[in-house]
Structure formats: C-alpha cells, structure tokens
C-alpha positions as CSV (number, residue, x, y, z in Angstrom):
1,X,-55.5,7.8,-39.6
2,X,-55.1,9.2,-42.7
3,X,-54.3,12.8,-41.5
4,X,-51.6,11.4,-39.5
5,X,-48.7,11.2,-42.2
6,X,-49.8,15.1,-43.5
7,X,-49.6,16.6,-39.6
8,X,-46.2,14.9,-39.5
9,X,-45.2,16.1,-43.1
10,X,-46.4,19.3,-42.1
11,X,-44.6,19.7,-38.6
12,X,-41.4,18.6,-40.5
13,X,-40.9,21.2,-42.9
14,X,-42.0,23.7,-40.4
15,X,-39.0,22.5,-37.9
16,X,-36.6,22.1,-41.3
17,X,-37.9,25.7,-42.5
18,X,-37.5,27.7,-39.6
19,X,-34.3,26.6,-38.4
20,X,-32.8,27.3,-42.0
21,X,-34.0,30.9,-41.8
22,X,-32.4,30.6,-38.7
23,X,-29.1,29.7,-40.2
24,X,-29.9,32.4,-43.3
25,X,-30.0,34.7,-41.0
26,X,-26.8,34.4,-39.5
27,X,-24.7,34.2,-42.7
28,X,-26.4,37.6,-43.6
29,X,-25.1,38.6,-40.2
30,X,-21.2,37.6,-41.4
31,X,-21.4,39.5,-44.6
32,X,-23.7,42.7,-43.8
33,X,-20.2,44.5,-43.5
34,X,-18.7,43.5,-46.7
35,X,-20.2,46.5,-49.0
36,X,-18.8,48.8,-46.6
37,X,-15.6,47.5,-45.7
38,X,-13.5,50.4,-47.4
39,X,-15.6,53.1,-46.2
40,X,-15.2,51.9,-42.4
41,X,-11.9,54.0,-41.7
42,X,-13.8,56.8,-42.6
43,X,-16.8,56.0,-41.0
44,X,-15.7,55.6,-37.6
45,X,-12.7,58.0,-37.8
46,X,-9.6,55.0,-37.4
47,X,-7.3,54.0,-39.4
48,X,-8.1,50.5,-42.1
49,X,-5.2,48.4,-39.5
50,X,-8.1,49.1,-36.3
51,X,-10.8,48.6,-39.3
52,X,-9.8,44.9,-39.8
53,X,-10.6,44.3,-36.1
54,X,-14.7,44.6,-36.9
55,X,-14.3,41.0,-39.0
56,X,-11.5,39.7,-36.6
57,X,-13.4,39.8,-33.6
58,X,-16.8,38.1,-35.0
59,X,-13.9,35.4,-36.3
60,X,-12.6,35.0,-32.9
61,X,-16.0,35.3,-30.7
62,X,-17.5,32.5,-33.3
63,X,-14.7,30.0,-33.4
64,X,-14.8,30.1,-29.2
65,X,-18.5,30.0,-28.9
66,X,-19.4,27.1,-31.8
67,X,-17.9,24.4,-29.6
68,X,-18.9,25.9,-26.1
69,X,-22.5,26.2,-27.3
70,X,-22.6,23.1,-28.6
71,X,-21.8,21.8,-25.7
72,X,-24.2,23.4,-23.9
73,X,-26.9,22.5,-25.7
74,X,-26.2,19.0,-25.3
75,X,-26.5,19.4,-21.4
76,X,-28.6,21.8,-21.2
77,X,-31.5,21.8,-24.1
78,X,-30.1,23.0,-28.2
79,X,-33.5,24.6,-28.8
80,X,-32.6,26.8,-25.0
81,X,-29.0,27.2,-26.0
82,X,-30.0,28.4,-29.6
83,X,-32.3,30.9,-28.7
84,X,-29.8,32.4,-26.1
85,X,-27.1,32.2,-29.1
86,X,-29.6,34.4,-31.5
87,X,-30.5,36.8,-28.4
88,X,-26.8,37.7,-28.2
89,X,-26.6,38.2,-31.8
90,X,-29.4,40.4,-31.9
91,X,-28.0,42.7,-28.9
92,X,-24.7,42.8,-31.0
93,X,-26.8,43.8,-34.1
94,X,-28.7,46.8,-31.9
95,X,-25.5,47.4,-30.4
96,X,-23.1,48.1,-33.7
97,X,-26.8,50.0,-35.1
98,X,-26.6,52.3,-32.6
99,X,-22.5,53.4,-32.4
100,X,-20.6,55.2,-34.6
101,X,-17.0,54.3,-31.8
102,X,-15.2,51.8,-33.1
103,X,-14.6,50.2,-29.5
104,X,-18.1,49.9,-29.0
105,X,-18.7,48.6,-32.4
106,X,-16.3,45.5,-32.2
107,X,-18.0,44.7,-29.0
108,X,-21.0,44.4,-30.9
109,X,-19.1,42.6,-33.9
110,X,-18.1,39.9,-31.1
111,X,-21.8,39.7,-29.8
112,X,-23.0,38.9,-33.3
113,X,-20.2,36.2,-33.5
114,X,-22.0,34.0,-30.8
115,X,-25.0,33.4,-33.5
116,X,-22.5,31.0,-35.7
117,X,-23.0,28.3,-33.0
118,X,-27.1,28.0,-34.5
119,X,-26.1,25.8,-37.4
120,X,-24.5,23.1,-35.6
121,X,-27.2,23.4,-32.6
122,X,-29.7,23.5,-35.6
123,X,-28.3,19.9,-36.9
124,X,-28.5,18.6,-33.2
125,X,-31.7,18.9,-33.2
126,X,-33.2,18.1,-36.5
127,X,-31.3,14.6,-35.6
128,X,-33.5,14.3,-32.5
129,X,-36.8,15.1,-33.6
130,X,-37.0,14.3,-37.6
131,X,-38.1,11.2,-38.9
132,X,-35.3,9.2,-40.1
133,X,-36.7,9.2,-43.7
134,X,-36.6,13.1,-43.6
135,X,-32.9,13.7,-42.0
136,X,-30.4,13.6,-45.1
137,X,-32.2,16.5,-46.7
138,X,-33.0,18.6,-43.6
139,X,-29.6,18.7,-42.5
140,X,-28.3,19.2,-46.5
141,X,-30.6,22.8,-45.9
142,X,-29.8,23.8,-42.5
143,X,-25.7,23.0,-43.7
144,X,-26.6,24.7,-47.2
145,X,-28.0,27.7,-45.7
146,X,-25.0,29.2,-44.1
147,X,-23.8,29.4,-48.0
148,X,-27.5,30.9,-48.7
149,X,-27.3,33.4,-46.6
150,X,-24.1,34.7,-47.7
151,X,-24.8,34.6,-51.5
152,X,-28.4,36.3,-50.8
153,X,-27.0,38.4,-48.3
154,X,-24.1,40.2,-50.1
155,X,-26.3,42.3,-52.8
156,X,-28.7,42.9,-50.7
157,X,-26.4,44.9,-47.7
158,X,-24.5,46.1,-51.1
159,X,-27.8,47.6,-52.4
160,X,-29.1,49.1,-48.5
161,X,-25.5,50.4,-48.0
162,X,-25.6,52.4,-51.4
163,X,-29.1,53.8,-50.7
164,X,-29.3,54.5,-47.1
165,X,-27.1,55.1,-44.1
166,X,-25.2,52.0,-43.1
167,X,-26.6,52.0,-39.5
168,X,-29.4,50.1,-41.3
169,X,-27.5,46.8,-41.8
170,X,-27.5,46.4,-38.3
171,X,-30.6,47.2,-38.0
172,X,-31.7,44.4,-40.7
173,X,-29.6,42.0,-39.0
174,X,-31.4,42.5,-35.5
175,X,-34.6,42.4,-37.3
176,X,-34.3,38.9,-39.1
177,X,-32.8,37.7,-35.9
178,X,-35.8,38.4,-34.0
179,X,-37.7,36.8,-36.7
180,X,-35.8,33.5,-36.3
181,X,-35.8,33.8,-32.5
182,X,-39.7,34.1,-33.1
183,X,-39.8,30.7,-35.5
184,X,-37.8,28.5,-33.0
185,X,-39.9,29.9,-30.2
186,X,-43.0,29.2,-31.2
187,X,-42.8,25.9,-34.0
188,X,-39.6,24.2,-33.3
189,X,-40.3,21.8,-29.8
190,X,-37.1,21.4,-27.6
191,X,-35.5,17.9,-27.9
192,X,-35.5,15.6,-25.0
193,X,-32.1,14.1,-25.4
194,X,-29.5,15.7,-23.1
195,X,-26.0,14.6,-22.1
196,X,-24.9,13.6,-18.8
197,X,-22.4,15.5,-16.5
198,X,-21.7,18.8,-15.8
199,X,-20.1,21.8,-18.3
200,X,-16.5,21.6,-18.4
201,X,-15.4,25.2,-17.7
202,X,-11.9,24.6,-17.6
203,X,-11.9,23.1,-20.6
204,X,-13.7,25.9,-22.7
205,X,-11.2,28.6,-20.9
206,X,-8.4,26.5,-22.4
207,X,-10.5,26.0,-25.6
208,X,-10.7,29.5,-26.0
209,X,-7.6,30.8,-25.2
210,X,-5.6,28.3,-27.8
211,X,-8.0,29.3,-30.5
212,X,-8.3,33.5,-29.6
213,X,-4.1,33.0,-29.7
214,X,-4.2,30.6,-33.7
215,X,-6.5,32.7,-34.9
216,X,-5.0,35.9,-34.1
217,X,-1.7,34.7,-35.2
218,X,-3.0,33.4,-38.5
219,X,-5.3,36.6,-38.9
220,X,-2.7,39.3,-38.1
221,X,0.1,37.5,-39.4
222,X,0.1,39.4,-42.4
223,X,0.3,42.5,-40.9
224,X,2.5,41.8,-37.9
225,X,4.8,39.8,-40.5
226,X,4.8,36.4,-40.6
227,X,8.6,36.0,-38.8
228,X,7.7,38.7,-36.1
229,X,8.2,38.3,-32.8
230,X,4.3,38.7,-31.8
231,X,3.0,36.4,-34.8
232,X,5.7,33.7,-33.4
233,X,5.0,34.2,-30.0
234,X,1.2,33.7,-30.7
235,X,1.5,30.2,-32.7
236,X,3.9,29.2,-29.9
237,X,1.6,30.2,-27.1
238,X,-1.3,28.5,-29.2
239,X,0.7,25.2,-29.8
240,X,1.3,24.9,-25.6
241,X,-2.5,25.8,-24.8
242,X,-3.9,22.9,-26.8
243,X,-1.6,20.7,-26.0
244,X,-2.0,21.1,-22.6
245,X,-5.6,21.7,-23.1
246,X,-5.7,18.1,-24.9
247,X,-4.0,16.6,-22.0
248,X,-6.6,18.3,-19.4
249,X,-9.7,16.9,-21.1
250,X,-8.0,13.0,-21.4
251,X,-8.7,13.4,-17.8
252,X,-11.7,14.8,-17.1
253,X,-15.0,12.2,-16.9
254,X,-17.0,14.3,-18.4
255,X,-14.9,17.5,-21.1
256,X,-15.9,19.7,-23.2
257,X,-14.5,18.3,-26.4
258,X,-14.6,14.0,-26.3
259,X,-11.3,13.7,-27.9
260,X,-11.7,9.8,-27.9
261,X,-14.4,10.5,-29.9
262,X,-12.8,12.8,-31.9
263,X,-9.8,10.6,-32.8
264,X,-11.8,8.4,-34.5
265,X,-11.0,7.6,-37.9
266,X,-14.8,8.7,-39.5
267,X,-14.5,11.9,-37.0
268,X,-11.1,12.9,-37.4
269,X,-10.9,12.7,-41.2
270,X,-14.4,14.5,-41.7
271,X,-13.1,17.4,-39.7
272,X,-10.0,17.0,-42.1
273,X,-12.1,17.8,-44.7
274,X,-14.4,19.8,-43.4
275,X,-10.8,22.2,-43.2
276,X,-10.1,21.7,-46.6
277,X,-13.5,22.8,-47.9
278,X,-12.9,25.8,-45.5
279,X,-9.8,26.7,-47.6
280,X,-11.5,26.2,-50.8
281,X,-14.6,27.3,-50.4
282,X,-13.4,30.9,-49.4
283,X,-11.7,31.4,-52.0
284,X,-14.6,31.5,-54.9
285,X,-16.3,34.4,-52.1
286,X,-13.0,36.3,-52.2
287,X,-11.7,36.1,-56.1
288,X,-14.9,36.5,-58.0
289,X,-16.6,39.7,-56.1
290,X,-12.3,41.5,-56.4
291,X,-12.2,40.4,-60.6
292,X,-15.8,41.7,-61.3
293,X,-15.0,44.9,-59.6
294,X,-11.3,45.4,-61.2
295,X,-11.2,48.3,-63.1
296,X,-11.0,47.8,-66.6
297,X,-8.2,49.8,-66.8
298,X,-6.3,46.8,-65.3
299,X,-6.8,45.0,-68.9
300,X,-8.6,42.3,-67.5
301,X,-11.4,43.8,-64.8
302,X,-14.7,43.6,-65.1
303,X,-15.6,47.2,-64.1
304,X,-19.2,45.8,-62.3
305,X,-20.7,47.3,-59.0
306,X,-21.2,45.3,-55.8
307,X,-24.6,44.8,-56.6
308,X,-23.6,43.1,-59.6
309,X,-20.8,41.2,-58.3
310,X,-23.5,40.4,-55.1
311,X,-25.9,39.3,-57.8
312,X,-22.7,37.4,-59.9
313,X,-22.0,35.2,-56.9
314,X,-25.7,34.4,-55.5
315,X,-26.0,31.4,-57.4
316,X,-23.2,29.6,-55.5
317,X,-26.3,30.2,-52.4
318,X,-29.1,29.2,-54.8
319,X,-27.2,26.2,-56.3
320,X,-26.8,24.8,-52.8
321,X,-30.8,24.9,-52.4
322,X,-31.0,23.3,-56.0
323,X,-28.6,20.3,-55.3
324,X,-30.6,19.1,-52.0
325,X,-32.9,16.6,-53.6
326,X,-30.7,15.1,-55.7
327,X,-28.1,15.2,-52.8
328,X,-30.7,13.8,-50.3
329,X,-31.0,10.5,-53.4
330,X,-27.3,10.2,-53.1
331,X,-27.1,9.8,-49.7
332,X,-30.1,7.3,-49.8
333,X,-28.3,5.2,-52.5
334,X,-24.5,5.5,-52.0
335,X,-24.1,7.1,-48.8
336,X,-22.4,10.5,-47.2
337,X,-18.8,9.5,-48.1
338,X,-19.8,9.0,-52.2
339,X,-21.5,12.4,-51.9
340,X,-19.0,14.4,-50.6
341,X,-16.1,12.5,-52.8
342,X,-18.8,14.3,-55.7
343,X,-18.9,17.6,-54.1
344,X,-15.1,18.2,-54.0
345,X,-15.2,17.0,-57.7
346,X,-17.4,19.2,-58.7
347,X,-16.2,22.3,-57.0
348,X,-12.8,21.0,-58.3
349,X,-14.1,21.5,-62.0
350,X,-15.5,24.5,-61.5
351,X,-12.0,26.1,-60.5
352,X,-10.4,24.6,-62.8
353,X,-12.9,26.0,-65.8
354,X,-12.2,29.2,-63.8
355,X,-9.0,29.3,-64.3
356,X,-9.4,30.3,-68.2
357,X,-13.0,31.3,-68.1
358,X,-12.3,35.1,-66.5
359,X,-13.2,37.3,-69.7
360,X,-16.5,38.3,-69.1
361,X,-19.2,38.7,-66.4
362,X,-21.4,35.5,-67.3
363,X,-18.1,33.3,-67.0
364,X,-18.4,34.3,-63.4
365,X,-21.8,33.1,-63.1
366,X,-20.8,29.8,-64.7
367,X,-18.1,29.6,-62.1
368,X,-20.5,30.0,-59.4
369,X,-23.1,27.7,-60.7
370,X,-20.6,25.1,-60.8
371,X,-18.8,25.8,-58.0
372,X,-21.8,26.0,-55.3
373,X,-23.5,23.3,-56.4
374,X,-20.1,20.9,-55.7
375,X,-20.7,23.1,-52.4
376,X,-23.9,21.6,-51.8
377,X,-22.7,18.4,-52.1
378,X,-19.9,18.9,-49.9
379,X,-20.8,20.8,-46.8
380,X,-24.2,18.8,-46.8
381,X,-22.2,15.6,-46.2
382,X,-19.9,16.8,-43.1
383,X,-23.1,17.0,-40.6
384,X,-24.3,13.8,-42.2
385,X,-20.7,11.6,-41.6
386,X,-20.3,13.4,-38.1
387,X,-24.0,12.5,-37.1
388,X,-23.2,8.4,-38.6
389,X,-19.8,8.6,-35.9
390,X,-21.3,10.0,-32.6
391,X,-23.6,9.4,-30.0
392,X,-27.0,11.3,-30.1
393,X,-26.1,13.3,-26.8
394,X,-22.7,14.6,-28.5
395,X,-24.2,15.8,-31.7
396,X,-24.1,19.4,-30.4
397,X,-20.1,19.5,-29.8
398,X,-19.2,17.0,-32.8
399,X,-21.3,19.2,-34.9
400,X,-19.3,22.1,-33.3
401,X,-16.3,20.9,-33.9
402,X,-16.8,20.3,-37.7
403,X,-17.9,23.9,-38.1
404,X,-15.0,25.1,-36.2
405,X,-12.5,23.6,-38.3
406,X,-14.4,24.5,-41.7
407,X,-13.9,28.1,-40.1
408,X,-10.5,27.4,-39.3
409,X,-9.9,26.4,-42.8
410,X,-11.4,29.4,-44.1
411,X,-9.6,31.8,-41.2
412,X,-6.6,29.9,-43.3
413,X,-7.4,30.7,-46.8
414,X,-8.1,34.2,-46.1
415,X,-3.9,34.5,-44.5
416,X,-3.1,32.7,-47.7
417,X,-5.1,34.4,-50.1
418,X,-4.4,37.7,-48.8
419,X,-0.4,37.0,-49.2
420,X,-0.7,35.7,-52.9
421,X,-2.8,38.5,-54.1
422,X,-0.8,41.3,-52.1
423,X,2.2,39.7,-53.8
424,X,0.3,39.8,-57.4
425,X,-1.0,43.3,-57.6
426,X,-0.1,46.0,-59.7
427,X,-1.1,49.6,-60.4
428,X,-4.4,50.3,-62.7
429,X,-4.6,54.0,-62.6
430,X,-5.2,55.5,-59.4
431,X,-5.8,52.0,-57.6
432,X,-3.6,48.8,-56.9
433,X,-5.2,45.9,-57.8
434,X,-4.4,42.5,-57.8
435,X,-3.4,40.4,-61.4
436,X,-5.1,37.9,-63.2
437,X,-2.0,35.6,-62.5
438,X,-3.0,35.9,-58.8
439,X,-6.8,35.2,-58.9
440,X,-5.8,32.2,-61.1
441,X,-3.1,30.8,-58.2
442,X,-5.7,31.2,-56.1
443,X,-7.8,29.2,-58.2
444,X,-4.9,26.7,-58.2
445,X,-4.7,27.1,-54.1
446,X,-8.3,25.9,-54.0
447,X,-8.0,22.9,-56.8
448,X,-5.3,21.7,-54.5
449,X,-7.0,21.8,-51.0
450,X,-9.8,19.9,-52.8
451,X,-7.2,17.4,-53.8
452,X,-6.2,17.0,-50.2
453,X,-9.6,16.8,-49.1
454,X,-10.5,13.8,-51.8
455,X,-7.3,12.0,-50.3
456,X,-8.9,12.5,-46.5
457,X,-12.2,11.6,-47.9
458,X,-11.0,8.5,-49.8
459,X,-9.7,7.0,-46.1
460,X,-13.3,7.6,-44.2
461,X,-14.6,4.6,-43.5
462,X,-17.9,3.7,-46.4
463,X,-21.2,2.8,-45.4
464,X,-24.4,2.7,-46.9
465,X,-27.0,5.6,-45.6
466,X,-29.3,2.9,-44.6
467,X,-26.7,2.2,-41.8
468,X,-27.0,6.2,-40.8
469,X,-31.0,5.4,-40.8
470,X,-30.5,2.4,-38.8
471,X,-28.3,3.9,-36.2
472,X,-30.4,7.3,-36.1
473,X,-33.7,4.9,-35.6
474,X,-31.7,2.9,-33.2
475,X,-30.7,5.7,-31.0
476,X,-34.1,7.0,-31.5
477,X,-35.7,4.2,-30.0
478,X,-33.0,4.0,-26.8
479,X,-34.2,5.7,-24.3
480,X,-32.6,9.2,-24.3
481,X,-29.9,9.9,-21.1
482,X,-32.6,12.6,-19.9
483,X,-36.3,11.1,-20.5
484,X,-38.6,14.0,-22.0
485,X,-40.6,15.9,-19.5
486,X,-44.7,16.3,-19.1
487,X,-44.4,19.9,-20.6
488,X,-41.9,18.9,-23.4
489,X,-44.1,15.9,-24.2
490,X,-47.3,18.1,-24.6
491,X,-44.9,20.8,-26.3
492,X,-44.2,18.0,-28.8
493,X,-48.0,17.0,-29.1
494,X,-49.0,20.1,-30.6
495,X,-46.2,20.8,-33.0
C-alpha cells in the first residue's frame, strides 16, 4: 500500500515530463530559423520577398493542422494523433537538412508546421489520465513550454548557426523530435476517451481554406499593400469561407469545430484572450532581440550579438518554468480566471517599465523577467478555462482552437508590428534600423491588447478551481464514450 502513491507520483511526472519536452521541442522547431533569417536570400539563391515564404508556410501549415489534429485525436486516440503530428515534423526537419532549393525547403517548413498541433493534443491528454490534484500544474508546463522552447531555443540555433553550417538546425530539430516521439512511445499510455462520430472532412477543407486565405492576407499584407487588390480580395474571400463554413458545421451532427460549444460565454471569451495574449506576447520576442542588436551608431542600440540577445530573452522561457508552483496555488485557491486577470497584469507592468528602461542590456533582462513570468500566468490559464467549459471528448479541438487563435493573434502582431517599425526606422550608418519611438509604440501596442484582454477576462464567468477538480473527477468517473481496451488497460497497468 504504501508504494502505491510513489508509482503514481512517479508515472505522473514521467507523462507531465515527456510531453513538455515534447512541446520544447517544437517551439525550438519555430525559431531554429531565426539566426539565419538574413542570410537565407543568399543561402538558397532567391530573393528576401520568396525568403519570407520559409516562416509563412510553417504559419499556415500550423494554423490548419492545430484544429484538424485536434480533432483527430479526439476520435481517433491524441497519444496516435501526436505521434503522427511529430513524425511529420521530423520528415520536414530531414527534409529542409538535406536541401539547399527553396521549393523543396518550404515544403519541409510546412511539414514541420504540423508538430504545433502536440501542445493542445498534449493538454488532452494530461486531462484524461492525471489525477485531478496534479492537472493545474501539468498543463501550466505543457502550456509554458511552448514559451521554453523558444527562449532556450533562440541562442542555442544562434550559437550552431555561427559555428557550423546551418544544415545542422535541421538536423537538431529531427533529432529532438525523434527523442520526444521516443518519450510518448514508450512512457506516455494512450487515453481511452474518444469522441463519437466520424471526422468532418468538409469541414476541415473549409477550415483550411478560410484560414490559408486570413493568414495570407494578414501575412503578405504588408508587402502586397494593404489597399491592393490581392490583399482585399484575400480578406473578402476569407470573410465568405467562414461564414459559409460556420453555416455548414450548424448542420452537421457531428463537425469539426462544435461552434455551440464555442459560443459559449467561458469559451468564446478565453479564445478572446487567448488572441490578445497572441498580440502581446509577440511583441517582447520581436522588440528586445531588434534593440539589443541596433548598432550603437543609432544612439540608442545595444550593439550585442544574437547569442546575447538569445541569452537576454531566455528568461521570459525560464520565468514561465519558475511561476508554475505558485501558479498551480493560484488556481487551487482563486481559480483560472484570478490567474490569468494576474498574468496580463503583470506582463502589463513589465511593458510599461520597458517603455523607459531601454538604456542598457540588463534593463532587457528585467523586461524579460517581468514580462515571462506575467506569461506564465497567462498562457497557463487558457488550457485550464477551456478544460472547466468542455466536455472531456472535445478537449482536443477546444484546446485547438485556443492555440489557433493565440497564433492568430500573434500572426496579427507581427502585420502590426512590422508596419509601425518600418514606419519608425531611420538610417544608422550603412543599415536602417528602426527608432526607439517605435520599439516604445510597440510597447504601447502590447499594454493595450493586454487592456483588451483584462476587459474579456473580467466577463468570463468565475469559479473556484475546486469546481474544475469536481467536473474533471466527475467526467473521470463517467464512463468514457469509447470504454478502454484490454491492451490499453494493461498499457496503463505498467506505466
């Protein structure tokens, strides 16, 4: 009896760990290209316009597949449908490792975008098979490792791309991916809980084609011109898609996306928020790597290397470690809604210190502190209110969902950003580089989405975390709409 509770503790962390490597790894997938970004033109012989399309296509292939996999999961098994998600990421990774054509290349880039899907398929299924006293924090780490990966990530693809040919990122990429299709092989047990009904294809066609043609509008806008006939034409042709789309799955018994579900209150404003936190959340990645690397020339850079500037920014990852224990007390005591009202606050303070904190390299390191541990707060509390709003055998697509729109939000930012500091920039030598008046707007930009995100958050309906614990025990103990199998029972039994 008494070994009992350690086995359990022990099979716990071992699911929790292993599916946040899982997610580490695919935020070091997102930004492995990020050190090299300028030199890609050059690298592959095309111009920087057909350059962009290497991030644009990962964008596009991961806003598509988050839902769809999702979904899948649900019906199908998360634990089979996030291995298959990580296997395509991989063959992308070997694909772009060994390819110097920039065709081939973005096929690869749109392989490794199907890997995003593994955080919300992660969250399904810590919610079917954790105890309920272990959830909050497990699913604060599988949400704060996305952030993780990109902090950690970032100086260390800065430091292999400055000491060995860049091929290697790719190669590290396929290699950690094989090491977290390894871990959920072998230590995390498929869940039992599976959805009724059969995949809605129709619906993930229309899906995809209103969010290829948004994303490409907002994206490209820049460059097309924002008033151009294509950009236009794209938003339009987006608008009709899901609108129609929206119509189509009303009507089918069993769609892709539950939009009844969807529109409610808890679920509609959490995926409000979750596109706030997009916007403001991408813009502490983007201004503090561009104003430690600013010449000093400018008057105000930094003059630091990318390893530095990797290293400057890492804490916003390692914060969002730190702040799990004290955010998994929060959401004992008060709740996910109090938690992520103290996120945005925090991340709101840490802008706004940034704002006139800019001088010197460890100001940046204060920002990031700051700012990722509001991040931990924040993000940790999305999976938590979606999990509280939706049945057990739509946690894949809910979870989806939310990650979609915080990557809308961020696709958003990026549009918006771009346009202020292109508008802001000025000559410093030999290089044009954005002012210090436009990394402080874009400060401002992100104090405001945060503002719009407390007004959401203030409307989602409060309850206590015990009420999450209840309803996660209570769905626990239902019996599941696909019972568990012989072989995923004895699966179980020694994990």
């Amino acid at each position: 009896m008494g070994t009992r509770p350690v086995l359990r503790e022990r099979r716990t962390g071992t699911i929790v760990s292993s599916l946040a490597i899982t997610g580490i790894s695919v935020a070091v997938m997102q930004t492995l290209l990020i050190p090299v970004l300028t030199d890609l033109p050059a690298l592959l012989h095309t111009t920087p316009t057909n350059a962009t399309w290497l991030l644009t296509s990962t964008l596009l292939a991961s806003a598509v597949s988050t839902p769809i996999m999702g979904r899948l999961g649900d019906l199908f098994g998360k634990r089979r449908i996030l291995l298959t998600s990580l296997a395509v990421m991989v063959v992308g990774s070997l694909v772009c490792a060994f390819t110097d054509s920039l065709i081939v290349m973005i096929t690869g880039r749109a392989l490794q975008g199907f890997g995003t899907s593994a955080i919300p398929l992660g969250i399904g299924i810590l919610r079917d098979k954790l105890p309920r006293e272990k959830l909050g924090s497990a699913m604060a780490l599988m949400s704060s490792s996305i952030g993780v990966g990109s902090a950690l990530g970032l100086p260390a693809a800065a430091l292999v791309a400055q000491n060995a040919d860049w091929h290697f990122l790719f190669f590290g990429s396929a290699a950690i991916g094989v090491l977290s299709m390894a871990l959920t092989f072998f230590l995390v047990a498929e869940s039992p809980v599976r959805a009724a009904g059969t995949f809605d294809w129709r619906g993930a066609l229309g899906l995809s084609g209103g969010l290829v043609a948004l994303l490409l509008a907002i994206t490209k806008g820049s460059l097309w011109g924002w008033g151009s006939t294509t950009t236009l034409g794209l938003f339009t042709l987006a608008a009709v898609i899901l609108l129609l789309w929206g119509v189509a799955e009303l009507k089918v018994a069993t769609p892709l996306v539950d939009l009844q579900t969807t529109a409610r209150r808890e679920v509609l404003l959490t995926n409000l928020a979750a596109f706030m936190l997009g916007v403001a959340f991408y813009v502490v990645t983007l201004v503090l790597p561009q104003l430690l690397q600013t010449p000093a020339s400018a008057g105000y850079g930094l003059d630091q290397s990318m390893v530095v500037a990797g290293l400057c920014v890492a804490p916003i990852g390692i914060m969002m470690i730190l702040v799990t224990p004290v955010y998994a007390w929060i959401l004992a005591k008060y709740g996910p809604k109090v938690a992520l009202v103290i996120g945005m606050i925090v991340m709101g303070i840490g802008y706004g210190a940034g704002i006139g904190l800019m001088s010197a390299v460890w100001q940046t390191v204060v920002i990031s502190v700051v700012v990722g541990a509001g991040i931990g707060f924040a993000y940790s509390s999305l999976p938590a209110l979606i999990v509280k709003a939706v049945d057990p055998t739509q946690t894949g697509a809910a979870t989806g969902m939310n990650t979609l729109t915080r990557s809308v939000g961020t696709s958003m930012s990026s549009a918006i950003m771009g346009v202020v500091l292109a508008h802001t920039s000025e000559r410093a030598g030999a290089v044009v580089v954005p002012t210090i008046s436009g990394f402080r707007i874009s400060f401002g930009i992100a104090i405001g989405a945060l503002f719009g995100g407390l007004v959401l958050a203030a409307f989602i309906p409060s309850q206590q975390a015990t009420n999450l614990v209840k309803a996660v025990t209570h769905e626990k103990d239902e019996p599941s709409t696909t019972q568990p199998t012989e072989a995923t029972e004895a699966h179980d039994a020694t994990h």
